[in-house]
C-alpha positions, 0 to 999 in steps of 0.5 A: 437914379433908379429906385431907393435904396432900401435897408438901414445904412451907418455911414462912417467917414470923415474928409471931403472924399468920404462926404462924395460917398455919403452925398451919393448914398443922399441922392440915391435916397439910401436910408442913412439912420446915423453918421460917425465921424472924427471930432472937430479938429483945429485947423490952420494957423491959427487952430480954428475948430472944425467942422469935418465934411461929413458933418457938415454934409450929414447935419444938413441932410437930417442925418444924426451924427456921432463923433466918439473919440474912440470906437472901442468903447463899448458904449459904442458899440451899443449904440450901434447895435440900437441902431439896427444897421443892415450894412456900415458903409466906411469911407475915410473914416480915420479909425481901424474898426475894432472886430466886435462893430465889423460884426454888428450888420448883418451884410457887414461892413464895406469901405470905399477904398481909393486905390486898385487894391491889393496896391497900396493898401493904407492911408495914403493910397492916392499920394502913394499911387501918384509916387510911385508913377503907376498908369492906373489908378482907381477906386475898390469897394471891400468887405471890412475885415480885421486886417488893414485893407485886406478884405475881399472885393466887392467892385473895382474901377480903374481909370488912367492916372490923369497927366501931371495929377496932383493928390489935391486934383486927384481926390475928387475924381476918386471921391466921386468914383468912390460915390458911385460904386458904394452905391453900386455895391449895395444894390448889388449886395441887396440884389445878391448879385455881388461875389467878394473875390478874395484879394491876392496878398502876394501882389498887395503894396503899403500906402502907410500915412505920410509925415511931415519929414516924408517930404525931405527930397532926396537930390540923391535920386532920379529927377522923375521920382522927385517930379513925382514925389512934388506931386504926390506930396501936394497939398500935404505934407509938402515937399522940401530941401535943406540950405543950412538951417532953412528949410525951403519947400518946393511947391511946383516943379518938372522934369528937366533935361539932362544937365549940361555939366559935370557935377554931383548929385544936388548941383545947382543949374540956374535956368532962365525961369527956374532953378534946376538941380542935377538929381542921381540919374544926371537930369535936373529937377527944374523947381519953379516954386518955391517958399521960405518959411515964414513967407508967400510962395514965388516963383523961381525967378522971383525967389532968386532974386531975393535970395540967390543961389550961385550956379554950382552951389550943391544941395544936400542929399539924405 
């Protein structure tokens, strides 16, 4: 665990991946004098008000906890400025930091960023990362600036992209990651030993959030990218396809072989465990779970038995 961390930390996070950064800082015994995090939010269907992680984690650790709607009022910012930090350590905060609080810690503001940056840079790293069928993935610790992830590197990680990695399965691992290097970092940074490498923008990608209409498949496209695209979508936003007016979401699905037959892109091929569909490279999409609104997710099988979908029925594509 080596020696405590000295100095007087502001975390600011709000989700699950940033409470792995915080629970890290925790053990380390970083002196952690206040935690910001987004205001509870109704959750589910039926909008139960919730707590974020980060809350949950700091108030059982007898860390102060903030929850300003905006960080740009200056009632904010000098609250922060009472608080003396040494550094702000941001992980999934949820909010751009407005340049009159990057300025207040006189080590700066560094963010734990799950990606290999500058790939991916914006608030989908993970899903965008799994998407877009890189090899790698990883975790970067950067020094805050006003632009969107652009700042210079502190520490990088990289790890192999796990085989069939979801964004639920992924997070965690990167969440840990992301504990460990913050911590890292700031030894690092306290000890002096740590040079911020400024980023090559030529190289830089965008991981912009994802929306609800993301999640349409495009049967129009090569049966990997879509294999990928269920992947990355899942738990949020989901991925779906239209029939008519029903829209059905796709929970689980692979790569299938080469359709056998002719057909355009959207033709559906009935398998004897799933329900294929011909994509624009010939393959087929091989959904094996699906979910009606308003129902519980089922097995293709199962699904097809209550609803059935005629070999050769064809799809839309966007």
């Amino acid at each position: 665990m080596g020696q405590p961390l000295p100095g007087r930390i502001v975390f600011m996070g709000t989700p699950e991946f940033a409470a792995a950064s915080l629970g890290a800082l925790v053990k380390a015994k970083a002196n952690v004098v206040a935690a910001f995090t987004q205001p509870d939010k109704p959750v589910g269907r039926k909008r139960v008000l919730t707590e974020p992680a980060v809350k949950v984690l700091a108030r059982s650790a007898g860390i102060p906890v903030h929850q300003p709607r905006t960080l740009k009022d200056e009632v904010v910012a000098h609250t922060l400025r009472e608080l003396r930090p040494d550094v702000i350590a941001v992980a999934a905060y949820g909010k751009i930091l407005p340049v009159n609080v990057l300025g207040i810690p006189p080590m700066g503001c560094i963010n734990v960023h799950a990606s290999l940056l500058p790939r991916h840079r914006g608030a989908s790293p993970i899903a965008h990362a799994i998407w877009a069928g890189d090899a790698e993935t990883g975790v970067t610790i950067m020094k805050m600036e006003a632009g969107l992830d652009t700042g210079p590197i502190l520490l990088q990680r990289a790890l192999p992209m796990p085989a069939g990695a979801t964004t639920e399965s992924l997070t965690p691992l990167l969440a840990d990651l992301g504990g460990d290097l913050i911590v890292a970092a700031l030894r690092g940074l306290q000890a002096g030993i740590l040079e911020a490498v400024p980023q090559d923008g030529s190289l830089a990608t965008h991981a912009p959030r994802l929306k609800a209409e993301d999640g349409r498949l495009d049967f129009g496209e090569p049966a990997a990218n879509l294999e990928r695209q269920v992947r990355a979508f899942r738990p949020w936003p989901g991925t779906f396809f239209l029939l008519g007016d029903l829209k059905i979401k796709v929970i689980d699905a692979r790569l299938g072989e080469a359709a056998c037959s002719g057909g355009c892109p959207g033709t559906v091929v009935v398998g004897p465990e799933s329900l294929g569909v011909r994509c624009g490279d010939g393959r087929l999409l091989e959904i094996l779970q699906l979910q009606r609104e308003g129902r519980r997710p089922m097995a293709a099988r199962a699904f097809l038995r209550g609803f059935p979908l005629p070999e050769g029925t064809v799809l839309p594509t966007v």
